[in-house]
Backbone as CSV, one residue per row, in Angstrom:
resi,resn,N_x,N_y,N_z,CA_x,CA_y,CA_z,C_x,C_y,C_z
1,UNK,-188.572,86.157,-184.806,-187.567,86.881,-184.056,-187.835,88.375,-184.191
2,UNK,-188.106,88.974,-183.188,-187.923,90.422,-183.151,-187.189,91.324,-184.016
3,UNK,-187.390,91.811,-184.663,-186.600,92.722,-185.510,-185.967,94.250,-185.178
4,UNK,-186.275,94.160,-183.941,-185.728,95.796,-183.866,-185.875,95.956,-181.985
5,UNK,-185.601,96.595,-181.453,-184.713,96.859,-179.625,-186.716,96.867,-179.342
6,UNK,-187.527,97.895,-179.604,-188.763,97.785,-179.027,-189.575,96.499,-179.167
7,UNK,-189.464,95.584,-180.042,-190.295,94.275,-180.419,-189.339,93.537,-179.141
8,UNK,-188.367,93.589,-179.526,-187.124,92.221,-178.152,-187.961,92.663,-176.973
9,UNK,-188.212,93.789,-176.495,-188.038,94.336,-174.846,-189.268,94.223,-174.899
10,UNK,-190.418,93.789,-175.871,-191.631,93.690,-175.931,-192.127,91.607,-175.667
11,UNK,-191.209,91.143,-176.192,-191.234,90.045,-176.493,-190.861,89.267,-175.345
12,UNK,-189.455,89.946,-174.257,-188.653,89.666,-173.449,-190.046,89.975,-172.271
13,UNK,-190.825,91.193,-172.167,-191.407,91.470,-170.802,-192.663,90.318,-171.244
14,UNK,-193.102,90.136,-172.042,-194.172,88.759,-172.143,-194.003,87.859,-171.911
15,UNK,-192.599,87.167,-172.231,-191.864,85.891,-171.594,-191.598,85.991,-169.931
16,UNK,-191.266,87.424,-169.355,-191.174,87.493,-168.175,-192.508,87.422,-167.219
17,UNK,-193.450,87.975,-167.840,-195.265,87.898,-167.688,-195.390,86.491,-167.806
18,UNK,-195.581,85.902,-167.926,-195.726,84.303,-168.930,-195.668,83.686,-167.554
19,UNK,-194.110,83.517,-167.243,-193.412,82.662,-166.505,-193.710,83.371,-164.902
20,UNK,-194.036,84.377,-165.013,-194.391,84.995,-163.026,-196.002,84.196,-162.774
21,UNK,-196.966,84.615,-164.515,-198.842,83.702,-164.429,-198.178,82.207,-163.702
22,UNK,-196.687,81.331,-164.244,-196.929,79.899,-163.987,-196.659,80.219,-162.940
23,UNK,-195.555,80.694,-162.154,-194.948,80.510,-160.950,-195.779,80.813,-159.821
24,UNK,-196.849,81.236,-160.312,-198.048,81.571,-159.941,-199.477,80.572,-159.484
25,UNK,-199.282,79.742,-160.303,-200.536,78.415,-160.946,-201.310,79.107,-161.854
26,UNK,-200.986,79.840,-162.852,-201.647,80.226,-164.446,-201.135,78.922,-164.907
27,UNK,-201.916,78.901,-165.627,-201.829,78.125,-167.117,-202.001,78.759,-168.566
28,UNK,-200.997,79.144,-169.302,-200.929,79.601,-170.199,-201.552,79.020,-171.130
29,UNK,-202.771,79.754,-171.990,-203.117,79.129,-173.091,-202.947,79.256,-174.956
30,UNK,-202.414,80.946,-174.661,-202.232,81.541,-175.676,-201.523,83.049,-175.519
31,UNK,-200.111,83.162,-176.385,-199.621,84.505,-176.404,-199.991,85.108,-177.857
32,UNK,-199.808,86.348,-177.626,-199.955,87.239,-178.943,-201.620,86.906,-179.339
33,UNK,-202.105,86.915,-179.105,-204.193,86.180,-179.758,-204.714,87.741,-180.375
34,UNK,-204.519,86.983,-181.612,-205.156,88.052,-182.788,-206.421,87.904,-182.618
35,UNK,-207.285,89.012,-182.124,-209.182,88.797,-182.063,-209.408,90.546,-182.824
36,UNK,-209.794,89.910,-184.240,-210.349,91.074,-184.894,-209.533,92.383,-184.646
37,UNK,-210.085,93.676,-184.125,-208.700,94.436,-184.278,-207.992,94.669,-182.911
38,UNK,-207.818,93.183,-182.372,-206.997,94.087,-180.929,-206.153,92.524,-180.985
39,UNK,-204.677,92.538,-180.118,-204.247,91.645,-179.621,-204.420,91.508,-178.318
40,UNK,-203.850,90.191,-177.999,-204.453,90.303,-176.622,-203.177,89.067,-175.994
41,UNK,-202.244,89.942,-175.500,-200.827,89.176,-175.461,-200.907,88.288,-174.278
42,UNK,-201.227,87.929,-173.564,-201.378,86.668,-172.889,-202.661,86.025,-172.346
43,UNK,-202.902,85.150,-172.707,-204.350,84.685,-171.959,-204.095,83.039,-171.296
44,UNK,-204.748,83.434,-169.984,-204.352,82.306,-169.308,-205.467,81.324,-168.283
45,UNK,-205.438,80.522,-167.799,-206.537,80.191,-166.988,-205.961,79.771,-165.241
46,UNK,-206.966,79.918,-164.894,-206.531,80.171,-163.524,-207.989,79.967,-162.499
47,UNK,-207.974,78.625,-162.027,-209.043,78.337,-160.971,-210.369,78.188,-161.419
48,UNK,-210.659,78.213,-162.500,-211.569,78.297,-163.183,-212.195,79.160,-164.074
49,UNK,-211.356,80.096,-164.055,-211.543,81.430,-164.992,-210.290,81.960,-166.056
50,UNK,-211.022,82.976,-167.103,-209.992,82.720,-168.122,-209.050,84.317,-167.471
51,UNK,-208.342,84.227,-168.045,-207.769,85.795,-167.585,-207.053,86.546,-169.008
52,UNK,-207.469,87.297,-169.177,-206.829,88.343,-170.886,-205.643,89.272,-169.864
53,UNK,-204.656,89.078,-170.142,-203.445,89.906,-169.895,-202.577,90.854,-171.274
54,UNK,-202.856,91.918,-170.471,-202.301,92.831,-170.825,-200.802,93.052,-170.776
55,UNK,-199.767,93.043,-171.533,-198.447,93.208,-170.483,-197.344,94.454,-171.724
56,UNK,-197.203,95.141,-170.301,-196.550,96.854,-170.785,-195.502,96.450,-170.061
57,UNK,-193.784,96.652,-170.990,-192.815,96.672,-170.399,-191.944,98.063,-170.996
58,UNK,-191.061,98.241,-170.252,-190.450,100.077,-170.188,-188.817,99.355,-169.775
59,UNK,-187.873,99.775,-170.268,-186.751,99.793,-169.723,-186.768,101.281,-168.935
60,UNK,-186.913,102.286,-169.168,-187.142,102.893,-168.011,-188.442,103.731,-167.766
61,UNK,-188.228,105.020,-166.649,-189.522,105.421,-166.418,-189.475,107.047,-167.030
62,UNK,-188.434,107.273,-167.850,-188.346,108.414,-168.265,-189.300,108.586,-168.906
63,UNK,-190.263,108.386,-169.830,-191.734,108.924,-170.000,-193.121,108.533,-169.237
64,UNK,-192.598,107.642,-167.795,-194.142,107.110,-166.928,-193.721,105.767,-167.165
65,UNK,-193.810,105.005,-166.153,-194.195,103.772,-165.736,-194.852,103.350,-166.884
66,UNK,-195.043,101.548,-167.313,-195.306,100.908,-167.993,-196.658,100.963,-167.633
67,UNK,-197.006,100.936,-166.639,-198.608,100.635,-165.784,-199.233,101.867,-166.435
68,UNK,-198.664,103.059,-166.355,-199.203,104.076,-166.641,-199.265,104.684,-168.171
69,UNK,-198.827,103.895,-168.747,-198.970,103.894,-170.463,-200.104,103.175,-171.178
70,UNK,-200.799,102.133,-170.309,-202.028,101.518,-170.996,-202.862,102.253,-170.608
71,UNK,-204.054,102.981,-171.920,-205.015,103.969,-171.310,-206.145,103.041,-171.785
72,UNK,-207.089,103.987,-171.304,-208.892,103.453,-171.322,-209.040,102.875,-172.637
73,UNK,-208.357,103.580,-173.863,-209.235,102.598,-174.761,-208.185,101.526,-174.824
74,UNK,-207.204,101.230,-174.525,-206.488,100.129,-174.765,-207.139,99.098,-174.091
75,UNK,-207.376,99.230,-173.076,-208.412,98.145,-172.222,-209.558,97.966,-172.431
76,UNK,-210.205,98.821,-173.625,-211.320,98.874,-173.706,-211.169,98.007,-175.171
77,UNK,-210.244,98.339,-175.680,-210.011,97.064,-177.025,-209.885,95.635,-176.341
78,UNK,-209.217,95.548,-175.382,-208.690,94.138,-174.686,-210.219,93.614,-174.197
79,UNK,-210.918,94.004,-173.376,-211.974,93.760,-173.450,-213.056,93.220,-174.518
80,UNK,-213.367,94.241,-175.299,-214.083,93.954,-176.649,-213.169,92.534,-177.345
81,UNK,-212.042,92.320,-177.305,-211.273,91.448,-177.537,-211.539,90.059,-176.638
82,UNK,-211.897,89.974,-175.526,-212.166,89.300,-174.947,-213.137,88.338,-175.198
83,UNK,-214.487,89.773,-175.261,-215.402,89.252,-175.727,-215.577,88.528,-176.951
84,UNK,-214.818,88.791,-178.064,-215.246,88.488,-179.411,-214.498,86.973,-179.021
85,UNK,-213.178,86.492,-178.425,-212.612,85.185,-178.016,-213.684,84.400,-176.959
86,UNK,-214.015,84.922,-176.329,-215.414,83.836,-175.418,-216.046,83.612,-176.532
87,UNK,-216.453,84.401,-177.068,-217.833,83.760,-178.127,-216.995,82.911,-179.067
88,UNK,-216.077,83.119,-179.919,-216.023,82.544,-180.938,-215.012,80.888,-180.016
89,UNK,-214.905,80.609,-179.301,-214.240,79.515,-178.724,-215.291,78.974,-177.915
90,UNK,-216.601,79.793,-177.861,-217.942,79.158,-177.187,-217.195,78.929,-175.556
91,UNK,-216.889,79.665,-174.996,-216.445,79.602,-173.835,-217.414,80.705,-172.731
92,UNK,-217.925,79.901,-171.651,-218.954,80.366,-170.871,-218.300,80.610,-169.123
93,UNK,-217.264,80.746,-169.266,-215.933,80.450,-168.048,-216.235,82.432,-167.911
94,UNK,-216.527,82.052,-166.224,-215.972,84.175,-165.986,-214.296,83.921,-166.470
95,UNK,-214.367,85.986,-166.476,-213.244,86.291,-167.256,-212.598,87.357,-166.771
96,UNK,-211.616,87.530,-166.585,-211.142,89.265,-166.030,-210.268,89.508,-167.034
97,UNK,-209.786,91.051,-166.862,-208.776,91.386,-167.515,-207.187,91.816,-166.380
98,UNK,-205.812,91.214,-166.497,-205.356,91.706,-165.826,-204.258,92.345,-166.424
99,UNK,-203.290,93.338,-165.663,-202.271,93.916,-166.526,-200.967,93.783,-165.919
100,UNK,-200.144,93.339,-166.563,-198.728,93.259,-165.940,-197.759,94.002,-166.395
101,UNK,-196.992,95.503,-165.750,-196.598,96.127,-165.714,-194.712,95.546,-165.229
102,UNK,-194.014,95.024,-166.857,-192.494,95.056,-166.187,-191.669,96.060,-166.881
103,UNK,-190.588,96.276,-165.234,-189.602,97.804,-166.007,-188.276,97.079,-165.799
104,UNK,-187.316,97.221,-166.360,-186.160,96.531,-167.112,-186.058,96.279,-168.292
105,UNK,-184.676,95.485,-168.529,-184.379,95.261,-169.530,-183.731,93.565,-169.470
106,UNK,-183.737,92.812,-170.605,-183.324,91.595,-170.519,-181.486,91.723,-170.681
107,UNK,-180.767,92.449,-170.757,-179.704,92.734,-170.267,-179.144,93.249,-168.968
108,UNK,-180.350,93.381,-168.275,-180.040,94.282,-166.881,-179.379,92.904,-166.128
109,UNK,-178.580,93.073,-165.177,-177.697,92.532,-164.320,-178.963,92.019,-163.052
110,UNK,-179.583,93.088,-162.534,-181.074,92.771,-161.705,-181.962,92.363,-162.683
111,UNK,-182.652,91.563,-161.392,-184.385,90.939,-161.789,-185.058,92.387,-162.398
112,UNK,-186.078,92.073,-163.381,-187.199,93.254,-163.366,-187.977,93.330,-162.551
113,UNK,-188.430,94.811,-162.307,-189.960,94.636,-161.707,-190.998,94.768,-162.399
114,UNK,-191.546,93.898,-161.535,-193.098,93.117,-162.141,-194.273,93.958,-161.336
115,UNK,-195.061,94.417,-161.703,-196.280,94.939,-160.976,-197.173,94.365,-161.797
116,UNK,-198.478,93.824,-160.675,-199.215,92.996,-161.620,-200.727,93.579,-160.998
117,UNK,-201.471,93.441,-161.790,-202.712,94.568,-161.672,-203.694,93.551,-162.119
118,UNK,-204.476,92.788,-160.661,-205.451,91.667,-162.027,-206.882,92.265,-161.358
119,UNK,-207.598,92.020,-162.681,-209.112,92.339,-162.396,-208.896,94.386,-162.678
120,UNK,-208.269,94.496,-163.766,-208.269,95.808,-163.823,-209.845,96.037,-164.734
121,UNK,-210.479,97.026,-164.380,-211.884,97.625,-164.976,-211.675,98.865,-166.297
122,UNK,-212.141,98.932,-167.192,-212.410,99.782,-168.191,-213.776,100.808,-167.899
């Protein structure tokens, strides 16, 4: 259980990520995936490929959009992260990285918005 308002609204926009990959046809295979020093909060498969998701949530935009808070090396860990999970699961499946950007809150009265960014490049 979350211990504190940033872990919940962290925990809450991954569950909201999660459930847009199924409603989608993702197949979730793993949240939170500890690979050496990066996490790599959702990974899913989809048509034949694996997908590493990224997911940034903001109750609001008073310091920038959620989208706009993951920088180069964060994706550049998710990546390297990627890589070190293909190899060590011996998995030979293409792979992208995508990022899902939700702003709300799990108390808000409205849906969040979801912006979803797949096949983002480092």
């Amino acid at each position: 259980m979350p211990s504190n308002w940033k872990q919940t609204l962290g925990a809450w926009g991954e569950s909201v990520a999660a459930q847009y990959l199924i409603e989608h046809g993702y197949e979730i295979l793993a949240r939170n995936q500890h690979v050496s020093h990066a996490e790599i909060d959702l990974i899913a498969r989809f048509d034949g490929m694996l997908v590493f998701v990224e997911v940034k949530t903001r109750s609001t935009d008073t310091y920038g959009t959620a989208a706009e808070s993951i920088s180069e090396r964060k994706l550049a860990l998710i990546a390297d992260a990627a890589l070190q999970y293909m190899q060590q699961m011996e998995q030979e499946l293409p792979w992208r990285i995508d990022v899902i950007a939700i702003s709300g809150t799990p108390r808000a009265a409205q849906s969040p918005q979801i912006d979803w960014y797949p096949n983002v490049t480092v």
